[in-house]
Backbone as CSV, one residue per row, in Angstrom:
resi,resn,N_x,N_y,N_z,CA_x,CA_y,CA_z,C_x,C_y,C_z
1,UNK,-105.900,-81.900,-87.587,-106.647,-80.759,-88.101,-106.007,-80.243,-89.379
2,UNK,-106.619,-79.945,-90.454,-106.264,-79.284,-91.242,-105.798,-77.905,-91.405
3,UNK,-105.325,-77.450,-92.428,-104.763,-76.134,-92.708,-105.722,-74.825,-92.586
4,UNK,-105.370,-73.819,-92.709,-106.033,-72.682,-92.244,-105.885,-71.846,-90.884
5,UNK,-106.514,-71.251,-91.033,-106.192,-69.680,-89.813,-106.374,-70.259,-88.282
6,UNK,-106.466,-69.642,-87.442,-106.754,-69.648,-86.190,-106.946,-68.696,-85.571
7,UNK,-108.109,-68.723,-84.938,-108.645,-67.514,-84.701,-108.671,-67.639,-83.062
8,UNK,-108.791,-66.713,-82.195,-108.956,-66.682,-80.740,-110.358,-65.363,-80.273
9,UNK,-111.400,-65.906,-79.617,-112.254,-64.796,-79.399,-112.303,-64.758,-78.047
10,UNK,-111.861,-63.761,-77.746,-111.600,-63.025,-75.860,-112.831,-63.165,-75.578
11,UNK,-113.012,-62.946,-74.407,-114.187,-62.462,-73.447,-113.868,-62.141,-72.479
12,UNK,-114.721,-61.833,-70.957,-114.781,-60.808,-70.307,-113.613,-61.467,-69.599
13,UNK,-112.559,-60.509,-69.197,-111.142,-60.599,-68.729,-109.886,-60.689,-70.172
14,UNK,-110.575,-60.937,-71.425,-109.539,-61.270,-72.122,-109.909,-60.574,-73.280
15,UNK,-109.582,-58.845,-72.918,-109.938,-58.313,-74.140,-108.633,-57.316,-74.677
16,UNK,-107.407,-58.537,-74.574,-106.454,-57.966,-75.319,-105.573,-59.347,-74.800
17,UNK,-104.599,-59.582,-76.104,-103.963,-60.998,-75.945,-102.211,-60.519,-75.773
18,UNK,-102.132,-60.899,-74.227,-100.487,-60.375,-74.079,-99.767,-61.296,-74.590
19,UNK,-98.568,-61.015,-75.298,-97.289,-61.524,-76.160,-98.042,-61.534,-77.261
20,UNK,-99.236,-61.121,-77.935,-99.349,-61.085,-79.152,-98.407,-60.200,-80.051
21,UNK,-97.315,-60.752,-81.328,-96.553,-59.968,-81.518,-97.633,-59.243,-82.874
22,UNK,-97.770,-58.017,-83.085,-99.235,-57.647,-83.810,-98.628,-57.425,-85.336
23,UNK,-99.031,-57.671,-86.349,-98.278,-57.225,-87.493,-99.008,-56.530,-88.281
24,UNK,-100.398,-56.257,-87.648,-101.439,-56.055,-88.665,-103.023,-55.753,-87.945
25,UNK,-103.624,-54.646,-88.175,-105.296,-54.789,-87.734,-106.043,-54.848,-88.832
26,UNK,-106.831,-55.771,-89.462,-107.597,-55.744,-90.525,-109.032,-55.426,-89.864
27,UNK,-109.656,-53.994,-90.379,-111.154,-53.568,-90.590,-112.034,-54.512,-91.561
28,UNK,-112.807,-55.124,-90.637,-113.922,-55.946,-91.574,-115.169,-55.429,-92.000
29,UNK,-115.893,-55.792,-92.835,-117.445,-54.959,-92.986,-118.028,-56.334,-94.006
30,UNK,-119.237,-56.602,-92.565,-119.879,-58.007,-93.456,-121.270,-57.592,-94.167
31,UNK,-121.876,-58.599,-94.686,-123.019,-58.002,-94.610,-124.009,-57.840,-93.701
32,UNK,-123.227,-58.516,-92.560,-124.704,-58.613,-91.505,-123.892,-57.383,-89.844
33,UNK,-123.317,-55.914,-90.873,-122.745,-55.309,-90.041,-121.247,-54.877,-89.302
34,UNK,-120.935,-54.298,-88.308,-119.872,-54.924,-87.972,-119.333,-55.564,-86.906
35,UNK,-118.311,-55.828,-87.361,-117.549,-57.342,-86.515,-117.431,-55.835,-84.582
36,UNK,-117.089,-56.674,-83.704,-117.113,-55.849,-82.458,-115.893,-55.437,-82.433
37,UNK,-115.059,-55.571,-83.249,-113.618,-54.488,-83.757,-112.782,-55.198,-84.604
38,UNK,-111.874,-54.416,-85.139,-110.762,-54.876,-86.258,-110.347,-56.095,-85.621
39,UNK,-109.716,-57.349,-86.631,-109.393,-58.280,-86.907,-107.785,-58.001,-86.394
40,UNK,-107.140,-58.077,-84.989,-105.291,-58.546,-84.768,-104.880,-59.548,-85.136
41,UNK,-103.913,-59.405,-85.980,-103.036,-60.696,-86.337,-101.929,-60.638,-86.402
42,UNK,-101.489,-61.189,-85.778,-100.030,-61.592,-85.436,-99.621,-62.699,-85.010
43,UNK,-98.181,-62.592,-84.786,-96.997,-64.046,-84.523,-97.827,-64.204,-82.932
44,UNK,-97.882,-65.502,-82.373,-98.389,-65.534,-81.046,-97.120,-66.630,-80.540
45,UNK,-96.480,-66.641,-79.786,-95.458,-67.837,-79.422,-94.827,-68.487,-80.731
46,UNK,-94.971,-68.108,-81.816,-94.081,-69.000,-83.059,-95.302,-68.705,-84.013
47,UNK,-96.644,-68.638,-83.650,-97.445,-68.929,-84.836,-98.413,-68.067,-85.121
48,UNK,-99.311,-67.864,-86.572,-100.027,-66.626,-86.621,-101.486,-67.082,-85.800
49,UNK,-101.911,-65.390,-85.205,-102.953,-66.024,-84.523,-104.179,-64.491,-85.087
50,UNK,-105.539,-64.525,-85.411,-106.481,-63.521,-85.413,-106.530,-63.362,-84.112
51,UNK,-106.998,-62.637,-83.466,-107.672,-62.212,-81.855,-108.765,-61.070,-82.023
52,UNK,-109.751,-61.693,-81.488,-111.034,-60.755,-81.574,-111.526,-60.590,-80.319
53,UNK,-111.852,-59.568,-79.740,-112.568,-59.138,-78.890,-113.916,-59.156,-78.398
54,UNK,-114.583,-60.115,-78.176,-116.358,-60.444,-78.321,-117.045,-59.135,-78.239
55,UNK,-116.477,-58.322,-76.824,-117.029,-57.614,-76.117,-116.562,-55.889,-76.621
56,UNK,-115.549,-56.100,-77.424,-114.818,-54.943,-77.492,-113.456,-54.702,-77.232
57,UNK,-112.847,-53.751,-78.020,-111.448,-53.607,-77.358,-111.400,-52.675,-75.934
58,UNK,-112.726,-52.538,-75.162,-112.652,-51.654,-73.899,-113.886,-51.877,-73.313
59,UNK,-114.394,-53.323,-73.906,-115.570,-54.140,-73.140,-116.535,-53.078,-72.840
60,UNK,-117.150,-52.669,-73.929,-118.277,-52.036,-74.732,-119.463,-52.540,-74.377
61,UNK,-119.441,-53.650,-75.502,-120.678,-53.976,-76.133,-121.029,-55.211,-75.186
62,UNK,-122.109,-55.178,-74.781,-123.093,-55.845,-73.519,-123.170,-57.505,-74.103
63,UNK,-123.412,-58.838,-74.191,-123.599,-59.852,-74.465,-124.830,-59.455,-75.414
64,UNK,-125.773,-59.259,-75.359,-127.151,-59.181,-75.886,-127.392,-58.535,-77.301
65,UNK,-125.397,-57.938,-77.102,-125.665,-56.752,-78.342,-124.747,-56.792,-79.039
66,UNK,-123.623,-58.429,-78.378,-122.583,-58.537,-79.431,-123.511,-58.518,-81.073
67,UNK,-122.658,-58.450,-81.803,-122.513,-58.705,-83.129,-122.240,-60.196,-83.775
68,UNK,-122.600,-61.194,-83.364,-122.343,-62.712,-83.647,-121.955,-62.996,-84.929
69,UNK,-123.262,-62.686,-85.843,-123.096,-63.084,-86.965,-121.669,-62.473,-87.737
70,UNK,-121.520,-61.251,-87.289,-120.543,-60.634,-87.924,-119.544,-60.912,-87.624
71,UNK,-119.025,-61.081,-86.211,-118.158,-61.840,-85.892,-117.681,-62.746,-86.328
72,UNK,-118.286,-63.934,-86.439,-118.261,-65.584,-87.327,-117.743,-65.043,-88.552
73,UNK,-118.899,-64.209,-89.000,-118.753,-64.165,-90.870,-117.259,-63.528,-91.137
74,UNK,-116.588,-62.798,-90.412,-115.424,-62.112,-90.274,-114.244,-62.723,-90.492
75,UNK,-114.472,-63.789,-89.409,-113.406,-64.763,-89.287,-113.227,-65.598,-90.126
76,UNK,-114.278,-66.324,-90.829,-114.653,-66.915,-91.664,-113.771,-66.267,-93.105
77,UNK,-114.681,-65.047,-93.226,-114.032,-64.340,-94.496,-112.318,-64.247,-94.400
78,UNK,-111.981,-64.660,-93.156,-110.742,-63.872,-93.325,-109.562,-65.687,-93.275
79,UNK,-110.347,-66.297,-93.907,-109.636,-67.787,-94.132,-109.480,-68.585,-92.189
80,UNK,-110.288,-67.989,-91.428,-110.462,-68.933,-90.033,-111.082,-69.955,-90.142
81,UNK,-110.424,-71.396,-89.967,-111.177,-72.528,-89.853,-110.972,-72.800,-88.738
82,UNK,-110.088,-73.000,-87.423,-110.654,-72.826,-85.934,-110.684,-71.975,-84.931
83,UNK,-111.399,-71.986,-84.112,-111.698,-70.679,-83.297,-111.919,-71.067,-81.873
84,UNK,-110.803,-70.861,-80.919,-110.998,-71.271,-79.514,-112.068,-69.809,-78.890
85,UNK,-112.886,-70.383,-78.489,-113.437,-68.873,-77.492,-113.164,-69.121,-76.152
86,UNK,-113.075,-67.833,-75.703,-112.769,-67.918,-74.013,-113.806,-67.084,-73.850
87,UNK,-114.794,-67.371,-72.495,-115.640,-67.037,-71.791,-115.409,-66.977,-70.466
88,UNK,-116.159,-66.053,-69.864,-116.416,-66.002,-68.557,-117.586,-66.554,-68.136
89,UNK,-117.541,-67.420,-67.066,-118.913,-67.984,-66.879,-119.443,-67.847,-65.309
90,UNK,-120.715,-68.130,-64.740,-120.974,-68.309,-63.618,-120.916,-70.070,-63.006
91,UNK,-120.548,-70.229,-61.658,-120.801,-72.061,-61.595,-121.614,-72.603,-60.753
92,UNK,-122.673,-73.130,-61.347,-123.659,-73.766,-61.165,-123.315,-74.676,-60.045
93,UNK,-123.003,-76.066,-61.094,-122.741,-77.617,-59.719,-121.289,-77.289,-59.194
94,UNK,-121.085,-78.444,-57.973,-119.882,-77.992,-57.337,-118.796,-78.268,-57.753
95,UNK,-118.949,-79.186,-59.217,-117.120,-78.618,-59.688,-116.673,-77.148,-59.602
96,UNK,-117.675,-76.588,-60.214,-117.809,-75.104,-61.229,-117.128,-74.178,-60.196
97,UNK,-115.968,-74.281,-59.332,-115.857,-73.577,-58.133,-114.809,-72.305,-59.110
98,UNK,-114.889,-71.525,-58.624,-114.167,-69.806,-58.962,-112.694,-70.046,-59.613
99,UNK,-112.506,-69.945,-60.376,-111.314,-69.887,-60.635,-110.887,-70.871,-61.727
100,UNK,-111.930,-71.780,-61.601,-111.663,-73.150,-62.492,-111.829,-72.823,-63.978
101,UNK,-110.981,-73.310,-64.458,-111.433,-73.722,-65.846,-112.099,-74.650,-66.167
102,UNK,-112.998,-74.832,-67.499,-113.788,-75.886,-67.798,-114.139,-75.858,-69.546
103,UNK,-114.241,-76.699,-69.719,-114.125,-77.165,-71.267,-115.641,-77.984,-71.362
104,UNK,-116.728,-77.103,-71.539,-118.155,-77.889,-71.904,-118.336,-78.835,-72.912
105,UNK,-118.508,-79.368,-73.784,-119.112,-80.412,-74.523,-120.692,-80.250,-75.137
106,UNK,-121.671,-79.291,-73.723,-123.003,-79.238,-74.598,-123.334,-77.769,-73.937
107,UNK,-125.166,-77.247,-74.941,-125.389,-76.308,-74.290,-126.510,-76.214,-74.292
108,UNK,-127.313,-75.280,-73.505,-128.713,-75.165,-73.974,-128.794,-73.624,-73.799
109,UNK,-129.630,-73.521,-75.074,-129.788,-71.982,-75.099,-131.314,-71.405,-74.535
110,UNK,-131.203,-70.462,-73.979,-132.361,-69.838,-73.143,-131.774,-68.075,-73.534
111,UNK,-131.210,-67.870,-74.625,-131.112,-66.644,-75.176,-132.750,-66.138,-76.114
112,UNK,-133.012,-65.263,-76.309,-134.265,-64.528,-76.963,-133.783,-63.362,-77.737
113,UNK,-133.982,-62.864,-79.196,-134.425,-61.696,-80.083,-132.769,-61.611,-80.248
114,UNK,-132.039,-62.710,-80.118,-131.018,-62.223,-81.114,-130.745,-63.098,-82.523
115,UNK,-130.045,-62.905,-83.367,-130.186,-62.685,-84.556,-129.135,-64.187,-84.594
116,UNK,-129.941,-65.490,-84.639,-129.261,-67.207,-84.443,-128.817,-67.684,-85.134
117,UNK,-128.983,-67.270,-86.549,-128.444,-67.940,-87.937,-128.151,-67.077,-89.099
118,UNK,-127.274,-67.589,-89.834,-126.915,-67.139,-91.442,-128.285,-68.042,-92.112
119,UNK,-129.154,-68.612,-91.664,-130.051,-68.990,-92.817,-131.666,-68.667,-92.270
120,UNK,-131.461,-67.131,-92.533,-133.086,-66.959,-92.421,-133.899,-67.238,-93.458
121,UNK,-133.806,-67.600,-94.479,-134.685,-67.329,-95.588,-134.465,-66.423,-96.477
122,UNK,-133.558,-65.697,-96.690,-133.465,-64.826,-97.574,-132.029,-64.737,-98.077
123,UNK,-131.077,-65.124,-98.136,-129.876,-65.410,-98.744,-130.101,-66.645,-99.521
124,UNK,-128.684,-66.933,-100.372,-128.594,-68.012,-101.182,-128.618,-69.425,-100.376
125,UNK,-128.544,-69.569,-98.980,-128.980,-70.959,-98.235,-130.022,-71.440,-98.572
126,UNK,-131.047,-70.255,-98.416,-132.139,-70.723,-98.022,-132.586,-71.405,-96.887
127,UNK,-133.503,-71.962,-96.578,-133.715,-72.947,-94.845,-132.680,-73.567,-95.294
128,UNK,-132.019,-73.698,-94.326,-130.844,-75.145,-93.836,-130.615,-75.009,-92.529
129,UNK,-130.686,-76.654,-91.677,-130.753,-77.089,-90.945,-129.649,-77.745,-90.479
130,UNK,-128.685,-77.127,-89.234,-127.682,-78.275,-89.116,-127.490,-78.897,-88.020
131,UNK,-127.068,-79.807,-87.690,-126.780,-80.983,-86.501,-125.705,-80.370,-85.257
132,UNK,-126.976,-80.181,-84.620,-125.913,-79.545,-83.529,-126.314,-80.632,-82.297
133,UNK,-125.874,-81.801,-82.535,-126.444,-83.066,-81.678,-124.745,-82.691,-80.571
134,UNK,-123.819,-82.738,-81.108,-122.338,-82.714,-80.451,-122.312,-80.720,-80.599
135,UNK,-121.873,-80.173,-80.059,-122.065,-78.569,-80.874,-120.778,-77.986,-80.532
136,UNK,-119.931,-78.895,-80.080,-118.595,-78.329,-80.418,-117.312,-79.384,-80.863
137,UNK,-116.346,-79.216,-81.377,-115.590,-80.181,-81.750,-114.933,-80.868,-81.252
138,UNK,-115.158,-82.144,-81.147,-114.632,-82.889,-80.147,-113.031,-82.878,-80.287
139,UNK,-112.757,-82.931,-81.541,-111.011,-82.668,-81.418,-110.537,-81.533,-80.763
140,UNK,-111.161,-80.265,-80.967,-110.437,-79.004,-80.480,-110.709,-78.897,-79.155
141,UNK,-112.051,-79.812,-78.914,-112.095,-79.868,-76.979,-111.301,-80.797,-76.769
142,UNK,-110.746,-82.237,-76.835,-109.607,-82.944,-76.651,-108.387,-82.376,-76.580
143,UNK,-107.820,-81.588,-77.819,-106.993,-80.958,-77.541,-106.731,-79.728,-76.131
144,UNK,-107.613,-78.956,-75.900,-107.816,-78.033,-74.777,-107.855,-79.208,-73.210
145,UNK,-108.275,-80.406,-74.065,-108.506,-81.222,-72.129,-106.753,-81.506,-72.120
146,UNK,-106.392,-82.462,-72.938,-105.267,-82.922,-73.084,-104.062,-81.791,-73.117
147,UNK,-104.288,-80.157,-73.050,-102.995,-79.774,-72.838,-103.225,-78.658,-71.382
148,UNK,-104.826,-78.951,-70.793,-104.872,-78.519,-69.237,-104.551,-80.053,-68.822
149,UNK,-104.049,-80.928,-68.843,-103.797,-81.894,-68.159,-101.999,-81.946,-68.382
150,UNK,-101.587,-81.572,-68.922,-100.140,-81.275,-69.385,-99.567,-80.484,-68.150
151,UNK,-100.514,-78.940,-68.175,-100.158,-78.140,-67.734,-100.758,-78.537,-65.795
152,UNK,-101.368,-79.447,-65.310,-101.655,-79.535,-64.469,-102.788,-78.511,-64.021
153,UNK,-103.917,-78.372,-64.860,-104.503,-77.052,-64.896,-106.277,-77.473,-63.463
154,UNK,-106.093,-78.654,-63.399,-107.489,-79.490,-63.041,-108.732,-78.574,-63.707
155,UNK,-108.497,-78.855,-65.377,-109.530,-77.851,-65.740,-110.855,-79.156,-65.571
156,UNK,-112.072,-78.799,-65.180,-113.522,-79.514,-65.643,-113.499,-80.298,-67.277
157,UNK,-113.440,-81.317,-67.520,-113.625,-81.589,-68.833,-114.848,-82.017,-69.253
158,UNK,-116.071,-81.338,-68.967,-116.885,-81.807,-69.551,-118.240,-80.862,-69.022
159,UNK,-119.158,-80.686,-69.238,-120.356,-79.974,-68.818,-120.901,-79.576,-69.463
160,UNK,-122.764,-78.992,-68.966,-123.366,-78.363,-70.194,-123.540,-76.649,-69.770
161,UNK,-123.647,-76.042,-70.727,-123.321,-74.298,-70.396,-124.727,-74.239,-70.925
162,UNK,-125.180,-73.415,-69.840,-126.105,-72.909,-69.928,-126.446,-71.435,-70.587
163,UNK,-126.896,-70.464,-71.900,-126.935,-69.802,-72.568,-127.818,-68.653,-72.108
164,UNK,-127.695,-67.772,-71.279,-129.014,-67.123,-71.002,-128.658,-65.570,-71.842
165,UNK,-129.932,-64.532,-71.335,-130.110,-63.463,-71.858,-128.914,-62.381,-71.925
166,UNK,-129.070,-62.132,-70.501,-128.038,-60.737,-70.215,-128.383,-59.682,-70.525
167,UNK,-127.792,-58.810,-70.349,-126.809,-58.548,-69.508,-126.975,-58.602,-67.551
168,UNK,-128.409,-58.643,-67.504,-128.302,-58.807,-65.947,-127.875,-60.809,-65.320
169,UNK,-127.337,-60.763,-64.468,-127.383,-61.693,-63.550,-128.511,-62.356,-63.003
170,UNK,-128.276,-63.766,-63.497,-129.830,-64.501,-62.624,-130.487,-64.470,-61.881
171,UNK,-131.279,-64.688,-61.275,-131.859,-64.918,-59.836,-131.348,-66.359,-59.521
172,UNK,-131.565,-66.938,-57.900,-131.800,-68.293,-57.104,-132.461,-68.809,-57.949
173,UNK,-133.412,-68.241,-58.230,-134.630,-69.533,-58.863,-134.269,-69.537,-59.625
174,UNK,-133.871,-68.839,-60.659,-133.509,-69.170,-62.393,-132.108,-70.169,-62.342
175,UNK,-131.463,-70.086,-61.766,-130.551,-71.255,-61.274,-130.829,-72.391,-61.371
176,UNK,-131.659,-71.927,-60.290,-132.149,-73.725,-59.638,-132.943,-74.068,-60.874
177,UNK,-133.395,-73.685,-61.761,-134.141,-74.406,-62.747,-132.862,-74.718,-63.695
178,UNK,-131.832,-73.942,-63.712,-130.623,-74.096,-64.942,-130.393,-75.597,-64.346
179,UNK,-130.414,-75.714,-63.078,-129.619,-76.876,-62.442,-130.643,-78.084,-62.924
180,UNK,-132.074,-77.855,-62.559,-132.718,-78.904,-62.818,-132.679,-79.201,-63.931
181,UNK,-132.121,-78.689,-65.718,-132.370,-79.050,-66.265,-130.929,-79.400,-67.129
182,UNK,-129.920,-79.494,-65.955,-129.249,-80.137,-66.247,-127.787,-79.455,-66.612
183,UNK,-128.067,-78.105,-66.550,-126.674,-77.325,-66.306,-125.744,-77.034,-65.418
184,UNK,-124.213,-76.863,-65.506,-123.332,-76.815,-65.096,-122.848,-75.301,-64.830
185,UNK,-123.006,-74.653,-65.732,-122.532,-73.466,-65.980,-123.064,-72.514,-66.634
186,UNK,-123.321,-71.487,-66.174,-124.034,-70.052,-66.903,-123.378,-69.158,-67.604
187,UNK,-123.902,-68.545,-68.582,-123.031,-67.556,-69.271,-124.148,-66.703,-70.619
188,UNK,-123.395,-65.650,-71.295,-124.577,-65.355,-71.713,-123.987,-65.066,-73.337
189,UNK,-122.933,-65.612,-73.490,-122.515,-65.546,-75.049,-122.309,-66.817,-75.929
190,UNK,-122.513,-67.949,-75.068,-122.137,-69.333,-75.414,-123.569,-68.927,-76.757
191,UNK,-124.194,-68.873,-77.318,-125.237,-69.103,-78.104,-125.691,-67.043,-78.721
192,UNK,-125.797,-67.217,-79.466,-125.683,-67.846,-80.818,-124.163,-68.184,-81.384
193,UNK,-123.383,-67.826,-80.964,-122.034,-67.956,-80.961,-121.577,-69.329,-81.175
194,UNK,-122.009,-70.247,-80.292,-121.867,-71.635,-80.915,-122.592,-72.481,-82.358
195,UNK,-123.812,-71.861,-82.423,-124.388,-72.471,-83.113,-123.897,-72.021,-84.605
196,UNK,-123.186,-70.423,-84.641,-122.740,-69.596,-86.559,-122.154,-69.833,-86.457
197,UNK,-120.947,-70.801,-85.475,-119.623,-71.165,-85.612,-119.987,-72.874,-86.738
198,UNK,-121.114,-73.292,-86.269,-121.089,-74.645,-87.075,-121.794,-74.551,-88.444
199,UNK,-122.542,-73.304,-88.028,-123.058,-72.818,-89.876,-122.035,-73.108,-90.839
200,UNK,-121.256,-72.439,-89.946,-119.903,-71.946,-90.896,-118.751,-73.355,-91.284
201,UNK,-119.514,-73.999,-90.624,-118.180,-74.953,-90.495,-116.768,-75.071,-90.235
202,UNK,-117.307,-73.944,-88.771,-115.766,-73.525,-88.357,-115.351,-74.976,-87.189
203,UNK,-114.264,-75.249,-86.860,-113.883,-76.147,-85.762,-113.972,-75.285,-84.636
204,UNK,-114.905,-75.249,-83.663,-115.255,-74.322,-82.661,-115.285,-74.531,-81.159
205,UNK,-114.583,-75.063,-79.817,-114.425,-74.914,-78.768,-114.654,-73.564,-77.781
206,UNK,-115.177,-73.957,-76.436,-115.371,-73.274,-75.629,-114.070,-73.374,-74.342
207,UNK,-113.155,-72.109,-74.281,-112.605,-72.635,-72.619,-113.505,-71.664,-71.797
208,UNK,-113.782,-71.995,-71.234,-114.672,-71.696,-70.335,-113.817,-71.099,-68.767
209,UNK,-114.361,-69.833,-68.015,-113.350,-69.979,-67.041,-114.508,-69.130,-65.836
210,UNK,-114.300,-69.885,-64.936,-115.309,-69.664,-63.779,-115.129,-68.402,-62.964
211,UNK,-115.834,-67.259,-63.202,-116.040,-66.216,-62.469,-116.139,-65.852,-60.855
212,UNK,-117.345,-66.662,-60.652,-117.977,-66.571,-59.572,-119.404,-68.123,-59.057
213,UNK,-119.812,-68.067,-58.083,-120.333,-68.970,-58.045,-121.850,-68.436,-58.640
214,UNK,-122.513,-69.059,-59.113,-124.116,-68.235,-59.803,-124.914,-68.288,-58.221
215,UNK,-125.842,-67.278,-58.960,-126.896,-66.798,-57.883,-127.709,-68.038,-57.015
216,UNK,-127.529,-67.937,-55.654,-127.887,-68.599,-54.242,-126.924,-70.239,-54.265
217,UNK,-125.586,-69.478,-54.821,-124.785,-70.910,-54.601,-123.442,-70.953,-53.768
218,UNK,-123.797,-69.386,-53.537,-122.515,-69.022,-52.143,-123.798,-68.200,-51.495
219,UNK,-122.924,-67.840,-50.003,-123.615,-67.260,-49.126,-124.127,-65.644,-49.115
220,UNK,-123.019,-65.021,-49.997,-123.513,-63.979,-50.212,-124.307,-63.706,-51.563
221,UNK,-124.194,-62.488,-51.792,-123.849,-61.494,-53.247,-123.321,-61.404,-54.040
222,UNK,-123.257,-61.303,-55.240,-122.496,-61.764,-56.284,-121.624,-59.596,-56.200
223,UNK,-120.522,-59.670,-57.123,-120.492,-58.537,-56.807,-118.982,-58.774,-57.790
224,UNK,-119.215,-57.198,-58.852,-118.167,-57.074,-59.907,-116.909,-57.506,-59.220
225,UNK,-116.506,-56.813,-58.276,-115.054,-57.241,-57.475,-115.203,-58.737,-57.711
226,UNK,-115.265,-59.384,-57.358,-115.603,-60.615,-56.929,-114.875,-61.412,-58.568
227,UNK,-115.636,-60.971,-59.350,-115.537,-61.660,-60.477,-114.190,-61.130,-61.166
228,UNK,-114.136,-59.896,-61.097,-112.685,-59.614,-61.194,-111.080,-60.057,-60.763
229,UNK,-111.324,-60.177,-59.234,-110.416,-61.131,-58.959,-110.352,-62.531,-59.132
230,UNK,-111.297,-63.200,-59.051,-111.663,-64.318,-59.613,-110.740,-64.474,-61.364
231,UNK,-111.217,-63.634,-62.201,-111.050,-63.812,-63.287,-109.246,-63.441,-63.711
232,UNK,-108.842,-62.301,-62.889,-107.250,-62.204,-62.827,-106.444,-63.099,-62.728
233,UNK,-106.603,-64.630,-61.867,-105.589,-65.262,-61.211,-105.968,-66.656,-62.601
234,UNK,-107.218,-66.903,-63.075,-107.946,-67.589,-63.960,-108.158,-67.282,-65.262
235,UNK,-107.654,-66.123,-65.598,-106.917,-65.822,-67.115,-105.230,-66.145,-67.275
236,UNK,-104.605,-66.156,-66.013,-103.334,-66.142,-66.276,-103.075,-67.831,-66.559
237,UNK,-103.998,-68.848,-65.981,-103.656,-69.562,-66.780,-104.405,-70.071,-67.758
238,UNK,-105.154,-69.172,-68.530,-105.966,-69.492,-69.671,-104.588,-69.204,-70.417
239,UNK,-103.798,-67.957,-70.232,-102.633,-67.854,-71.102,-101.484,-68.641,-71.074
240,UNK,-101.730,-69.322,-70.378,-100.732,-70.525,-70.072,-101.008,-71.575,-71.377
241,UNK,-102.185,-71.938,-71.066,-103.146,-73.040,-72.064,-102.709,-73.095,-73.333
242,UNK,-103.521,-71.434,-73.874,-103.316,-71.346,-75.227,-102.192,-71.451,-76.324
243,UNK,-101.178,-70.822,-75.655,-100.002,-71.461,-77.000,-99.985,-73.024,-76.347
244,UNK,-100.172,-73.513,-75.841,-99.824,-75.176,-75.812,-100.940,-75.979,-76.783
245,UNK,-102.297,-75.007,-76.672,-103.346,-75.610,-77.432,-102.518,-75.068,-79.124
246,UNK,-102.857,-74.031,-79.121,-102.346,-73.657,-80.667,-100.727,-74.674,-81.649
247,UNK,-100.483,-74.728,-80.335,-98.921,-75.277,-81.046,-99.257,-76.749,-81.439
248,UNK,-100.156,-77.209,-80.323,-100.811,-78.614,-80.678,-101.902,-79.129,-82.182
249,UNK,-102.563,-77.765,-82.098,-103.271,-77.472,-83.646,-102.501,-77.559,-84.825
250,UNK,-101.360,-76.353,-84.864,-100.174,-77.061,-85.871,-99.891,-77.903,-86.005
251,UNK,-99.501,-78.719,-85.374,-98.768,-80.002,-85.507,-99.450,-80.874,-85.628
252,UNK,-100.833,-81.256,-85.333,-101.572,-81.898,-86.190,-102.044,-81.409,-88.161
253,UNK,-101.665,-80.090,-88.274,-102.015,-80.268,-89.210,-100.882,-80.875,-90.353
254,UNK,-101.546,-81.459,-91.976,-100.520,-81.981,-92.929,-99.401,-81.294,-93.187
255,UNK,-98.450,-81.930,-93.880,-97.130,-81.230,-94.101,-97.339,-80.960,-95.696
């Protein structure tokens, strides 16, 4: 990988990055609004890292109402060429069990009325069209498989995330159709989020980390507790991951 920033975007459980040593909050203002809070940067284990908050620094702002574009454009502006996101997700098939981590490869979006691209027609793009045949980077997902296999993490390496509305929780049936059409995993920020990351031509990965099982795939109720503990014992080793991923990013890049 080449030179440039590195950026990290939290999600729900990871809306503040412990051992970040902080040296700095940079206030952004794009044109398409603002970013869902100031830009942290600091030393992270040896190296500089941005950390952004999808949701907020006090998990605010609902999926439906992040700020995407601004987000991207933020990071972007602020010299980020890769960007690991961490998500919380629901799990569909029976890898997807609670607690797991998982590293997708594809997605399909079933999001509506949010705001999908930097090229509506009215900036200097103009229409442009880009190839989102692969829609995340296969190096920065290699890297994330190859250092949960280090760490003994049995993260999922592979699946498709399913993109829905939000902020409410699915139904059984909306499931069972995610399933029939071929999804693994639910969530409701994977999109547009993936797709302004490749506008941009950012190097863009998903870790993905399993909440709860999605609707009519356990016996009960889905229920905040639930996902909370779930997500406590399954962030701690998302923080495990990440400086092994980041340190691995360096060192691929030139001297």
């Amino acid at each position: 990988m080449s030179g440039g920033r590195l950026a990290i975007i939290g999600g729900t459980g990871l809306t503040q990055l412990k051992d970040l040593e902080i040296t700095r909050r940079e206030v952004m203002h794009t044109p398409y609004g603002e970013p869902s809070g100031p830009l942290t940067i600091g030393q992270y284990h040896g190296h500089e890292v941005l950390f952004l908050p999808r949701h907020g620094s006090r998990h605010t702002i609902p999926p439906h109402q992040v700020n995407y574009r601004a987000n991207l454009w933020a990071l972007k502006n602020a010299g980020v060429e890769t960007v690991l996101a961490v998500a919380a997700v629901g799990g569909i098939t029976d890898a997807m069990t609670p607690g797991r981590i998982a590293i997708p490869d594809q997605i399909i979006d079933y999001t509506w009325s949010r705001y999908h691209t930097f090229f509506d027609g009215n900036g200097e793009g103009g229409v442009t069209h880009v190839d989102m045949t692969y829609p995340y980077n296969e190096g920065l997902r290699q890297t994330l498989i190859f250092g949960s296999r280090e760490l003994e993490l049995d993260a999922v390496e592979r699946g498709t995330y399913a993109a829905t509305q939000g902020p409410r929780l699915e139904t059984a049936a909306e499931i069972d159709r995610l399933e029939r059409d071929g999804c693994d995993l639910v969530g409701m920020t994977g999109m547009p989020e993936t797709a302004l990351a490749r506008e941009l031509e950012l190097r863009y990965a998903c870790c993905a980390v399993v909440a709860n099982r999605a609707a009519g795939r356990s016996d009960g109720l889905i229920t905040m507790e639930e996902i909370a503990r779930n997500l406590a014992g399954a962030m701690d080793r998302v923080k495990r991951l990440l400086p092994l991923v980041i340190g691995r990013c360096r060192e691929a890049e030139p001297t």
